[in-house]
C-alpha positions as CSV (number, residue, x, y, z in Angstrom):
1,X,-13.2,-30.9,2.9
2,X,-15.8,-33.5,3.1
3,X,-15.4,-36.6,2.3
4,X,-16.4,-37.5,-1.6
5,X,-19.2,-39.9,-0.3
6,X,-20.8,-36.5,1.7
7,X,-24.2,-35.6,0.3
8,X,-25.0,-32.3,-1.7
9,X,-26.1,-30.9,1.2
10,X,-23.0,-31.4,3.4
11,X,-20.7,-30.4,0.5
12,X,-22.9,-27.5,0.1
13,X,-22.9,-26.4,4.0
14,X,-19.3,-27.1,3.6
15,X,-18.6,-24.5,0.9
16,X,-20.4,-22.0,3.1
17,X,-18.2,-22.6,6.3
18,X,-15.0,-22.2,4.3
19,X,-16.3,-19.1,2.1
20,X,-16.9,-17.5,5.5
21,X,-14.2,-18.5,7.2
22,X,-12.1,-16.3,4.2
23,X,-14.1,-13.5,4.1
24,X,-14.3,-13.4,8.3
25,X,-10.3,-13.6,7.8
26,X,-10.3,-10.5,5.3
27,X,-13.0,-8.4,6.2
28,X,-14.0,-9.3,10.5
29,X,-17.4,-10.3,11.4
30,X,-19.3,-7.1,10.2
31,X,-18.0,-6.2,6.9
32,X,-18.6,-9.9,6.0
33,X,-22.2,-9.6,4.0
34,X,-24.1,-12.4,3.6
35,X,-24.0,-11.7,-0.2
36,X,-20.6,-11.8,0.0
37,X,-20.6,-15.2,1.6
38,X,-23.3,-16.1,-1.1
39,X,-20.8,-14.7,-4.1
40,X,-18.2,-16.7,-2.6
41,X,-19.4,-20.3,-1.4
42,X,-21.5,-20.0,-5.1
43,X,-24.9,-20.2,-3.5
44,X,-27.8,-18.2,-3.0
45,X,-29.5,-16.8,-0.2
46,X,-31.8,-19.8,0.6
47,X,-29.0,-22.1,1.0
48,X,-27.5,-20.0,3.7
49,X,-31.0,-19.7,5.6
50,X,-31.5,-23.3,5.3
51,X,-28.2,-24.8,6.8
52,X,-27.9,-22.1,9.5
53,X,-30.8,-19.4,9.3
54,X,-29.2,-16.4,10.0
55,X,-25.7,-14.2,10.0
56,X,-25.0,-14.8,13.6
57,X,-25.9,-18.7,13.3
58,X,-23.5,-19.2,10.8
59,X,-20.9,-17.7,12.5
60,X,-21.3,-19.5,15.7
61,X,-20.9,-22.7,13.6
62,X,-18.0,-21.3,11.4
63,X,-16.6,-20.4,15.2
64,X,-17.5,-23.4,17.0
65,X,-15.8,-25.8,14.9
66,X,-12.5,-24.8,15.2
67,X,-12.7,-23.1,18.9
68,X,-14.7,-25.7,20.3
69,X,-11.7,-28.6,19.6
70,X,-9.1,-26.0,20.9
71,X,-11.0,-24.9,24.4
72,X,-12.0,-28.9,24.8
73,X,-8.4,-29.3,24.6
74,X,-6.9,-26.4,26.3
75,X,-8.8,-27.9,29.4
76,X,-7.7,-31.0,29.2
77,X,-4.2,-30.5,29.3
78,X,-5.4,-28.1,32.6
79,X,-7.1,-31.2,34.1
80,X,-3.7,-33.1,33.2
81,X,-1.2,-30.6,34.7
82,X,-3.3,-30.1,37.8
83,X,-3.9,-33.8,38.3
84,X,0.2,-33.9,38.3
85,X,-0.1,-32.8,41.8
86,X,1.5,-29.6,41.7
87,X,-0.2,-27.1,43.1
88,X,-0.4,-23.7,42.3
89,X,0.6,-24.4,38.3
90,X,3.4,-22.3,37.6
91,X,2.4,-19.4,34.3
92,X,5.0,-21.2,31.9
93,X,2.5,-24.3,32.3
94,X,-0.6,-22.3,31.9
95,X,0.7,-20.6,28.7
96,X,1.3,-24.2,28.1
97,X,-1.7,-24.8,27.7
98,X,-2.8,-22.4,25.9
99,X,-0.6,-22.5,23.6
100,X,0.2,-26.2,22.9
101,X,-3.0,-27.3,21.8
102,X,-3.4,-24.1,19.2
103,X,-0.3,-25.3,18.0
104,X,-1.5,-28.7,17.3
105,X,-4.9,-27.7,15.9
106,X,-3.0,-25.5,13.5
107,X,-1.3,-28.3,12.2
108,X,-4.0,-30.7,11.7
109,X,-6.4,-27.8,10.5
110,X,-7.6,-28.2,6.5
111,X,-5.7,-26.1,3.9
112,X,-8.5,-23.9,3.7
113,X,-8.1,-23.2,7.3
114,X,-5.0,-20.6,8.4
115,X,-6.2,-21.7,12.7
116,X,-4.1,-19.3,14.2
117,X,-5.4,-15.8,11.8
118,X,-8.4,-17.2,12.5
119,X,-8.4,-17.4,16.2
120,X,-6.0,-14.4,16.6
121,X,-9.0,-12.5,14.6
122,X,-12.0,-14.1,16.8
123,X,-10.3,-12.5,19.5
124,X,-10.1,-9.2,18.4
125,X,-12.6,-8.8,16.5
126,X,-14.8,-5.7,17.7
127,X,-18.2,-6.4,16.7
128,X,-20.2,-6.6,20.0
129,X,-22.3,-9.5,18.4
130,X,-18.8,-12.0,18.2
131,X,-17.8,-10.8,21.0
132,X,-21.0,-12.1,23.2
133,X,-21.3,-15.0,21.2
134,X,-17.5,-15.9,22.0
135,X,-17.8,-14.6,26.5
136,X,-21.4,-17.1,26.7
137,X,-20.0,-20.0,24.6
138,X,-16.5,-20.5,26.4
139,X,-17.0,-18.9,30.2
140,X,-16.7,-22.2,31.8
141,X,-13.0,-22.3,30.2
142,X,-12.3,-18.3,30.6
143,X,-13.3,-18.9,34.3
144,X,-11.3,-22.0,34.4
145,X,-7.9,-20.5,33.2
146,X,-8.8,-17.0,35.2
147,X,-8.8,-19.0,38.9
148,X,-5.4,-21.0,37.6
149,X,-3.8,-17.4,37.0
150,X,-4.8,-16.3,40.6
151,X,-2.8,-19.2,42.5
152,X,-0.3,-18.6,40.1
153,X,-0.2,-15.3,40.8
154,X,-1.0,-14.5,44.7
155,X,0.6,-11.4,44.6
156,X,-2.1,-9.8,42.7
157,X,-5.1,-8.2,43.2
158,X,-7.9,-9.8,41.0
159,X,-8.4,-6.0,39.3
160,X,-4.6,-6.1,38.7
161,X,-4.6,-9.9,36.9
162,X,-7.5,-8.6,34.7
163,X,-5.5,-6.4,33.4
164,X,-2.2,-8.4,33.0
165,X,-4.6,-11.2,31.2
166,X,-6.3,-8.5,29.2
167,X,-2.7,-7.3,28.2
168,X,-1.7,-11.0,27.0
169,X,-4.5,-11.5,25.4
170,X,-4.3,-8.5,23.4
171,X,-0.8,-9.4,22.5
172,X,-1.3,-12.8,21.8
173,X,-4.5,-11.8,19.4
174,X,-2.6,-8.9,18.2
175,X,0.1,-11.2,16.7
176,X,-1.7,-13.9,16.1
177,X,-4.5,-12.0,13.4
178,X,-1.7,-10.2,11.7
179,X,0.1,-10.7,8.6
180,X,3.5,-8.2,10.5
181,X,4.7,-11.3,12.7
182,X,4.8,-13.6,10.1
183,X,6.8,-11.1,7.4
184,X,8.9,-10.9,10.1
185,X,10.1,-14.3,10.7
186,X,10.1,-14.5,7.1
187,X,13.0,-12.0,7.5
188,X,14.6,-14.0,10.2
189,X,14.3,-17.6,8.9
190,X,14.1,-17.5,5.1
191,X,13.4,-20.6,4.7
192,X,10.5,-21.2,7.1
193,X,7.7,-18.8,5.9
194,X,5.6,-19.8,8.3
195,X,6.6,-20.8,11.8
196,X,3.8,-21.1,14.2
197,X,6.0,-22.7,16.9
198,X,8.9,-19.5,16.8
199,X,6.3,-17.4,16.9
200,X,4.8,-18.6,20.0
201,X,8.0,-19.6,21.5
202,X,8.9,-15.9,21.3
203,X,6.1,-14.8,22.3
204,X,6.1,-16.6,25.6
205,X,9.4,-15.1,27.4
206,X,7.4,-11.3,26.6
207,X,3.9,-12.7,27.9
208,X,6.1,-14.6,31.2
209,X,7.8,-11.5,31.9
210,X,4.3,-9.0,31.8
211,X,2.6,-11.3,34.1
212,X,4.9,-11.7,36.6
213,X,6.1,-8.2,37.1
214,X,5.8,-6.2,40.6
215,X,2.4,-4.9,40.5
216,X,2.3,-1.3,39.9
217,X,2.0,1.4,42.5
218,X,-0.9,3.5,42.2
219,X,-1.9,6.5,44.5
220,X,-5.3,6.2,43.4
221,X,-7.3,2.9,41.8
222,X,-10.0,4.3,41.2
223,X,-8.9,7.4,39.2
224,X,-6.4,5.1,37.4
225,X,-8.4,2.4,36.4
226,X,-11.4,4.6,34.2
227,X,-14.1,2.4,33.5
228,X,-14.0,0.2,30.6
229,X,-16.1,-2.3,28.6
230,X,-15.0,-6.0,29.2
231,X,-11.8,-7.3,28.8
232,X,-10.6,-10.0,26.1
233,X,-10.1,-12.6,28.8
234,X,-13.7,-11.7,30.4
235,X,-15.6,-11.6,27.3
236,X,-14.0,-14.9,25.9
């Protein structure tokens, strides 16, 4: 929330971010009207055209707020492991890094943020629009994270690691956006509702194992591998 000394106009762009920010939780990028968003923050059309001037506008910002603080951070713990000295960095420290700084955002986040639905449903959400905002606004850190993989993995072919990246990021989105994992820990661990930590502590062993296994052997690549639109980790 903004602070009480914010002006009408902040508090009023504010109200905006956080209605869509619910509705892009509930209902994804394109069943999220701007009426709806209107309905919601209490404001009318005008208001929404003057702070951001259109749909895709104020979903970059709504986007770009939370995302930008977690790629910024995701690469500096990159630039910290690899100026560690070790080189390749192994997977455990490149899920690391992914996953620590998610973690922490998550934590800090406002109450009328749930971080990890949020970023779990950026990820998969299908609407070509997102998805092109999302690959142009974070390549350098997709590319960054991509290269790591390959030293980490030298026994791959670079087709082969797309696919084991697309895998884990379709897991990690999968469970991430869904209400499923968290009922389920629920079940486990009564008393912690909502464990962002177990989750991805779990989730890590699966991810570990899926990247590191023997690559496949295929008699034929190209009738294997059928064309297919972009991966998670290439459109990101």
């Amino acid at each position: 929330m903004p602070p009480k000394s914010a002006t009408n106009a902040e508090r009023t762009r504010e109200r905006i971010l956080q209605a869509t920010e619910r509705l892009f939780l509930e209902h994804g990028f394109d069943g999220t009207s701007l009426r709806l968003i209107t309905a919601a923050a209490g404001v009318n059309l005008g208001a929404v055209n003057y702070h951001f001037g259109s749909k895709d506008a104020l979903f970059e910002a709504m986007l770009a707020r939370r995302l930008d603080p977690l790629h910024a951070a995701r690469l500096a713990l990159l630039d910290e492991y690899q100026a560690a000295g070790q080189a390749p960095l192994s997977c455990e420290q490149l899920l690391a890094a992914l996953f620590k700084p998610a973690l922490a955002l998550a934590r800090e986040a406002s109450p009328h943020c749930d971080f990890l639905r949020l970023l779990g449903r950026a990820y998969v959400d299908p609407s070509p629009v997102l998805r092109k905002l999302l690959a142009e606004r974070y390549a350098p850190a997709i590319a960054r994270f991509k290269d790591a993989f390959a030293e980490a993995l030298p026994q791959l072919s670079r087709q082969e690691l797309s696919w084991r990246l697309h895998f884990m990021m379709g897991a990690l989105a999968y469970t991430l956006a869904g209400a499923d994992a968290w009922r389920l820990i629920a079940a486990i661990q009564p008393e912690a509702e909502r464990d962002d930590e177990l989750l991805l502590r779990r989730l890590t062993p699966f991810l570990l194992a899926g990247l590191q296994a023997p690559a496949p052997l295929l008699d034929d690549e190209s009738r294997t591998t059928p064309h297919r639109a972009a991966s998670p980790e290439e459109s990101r």
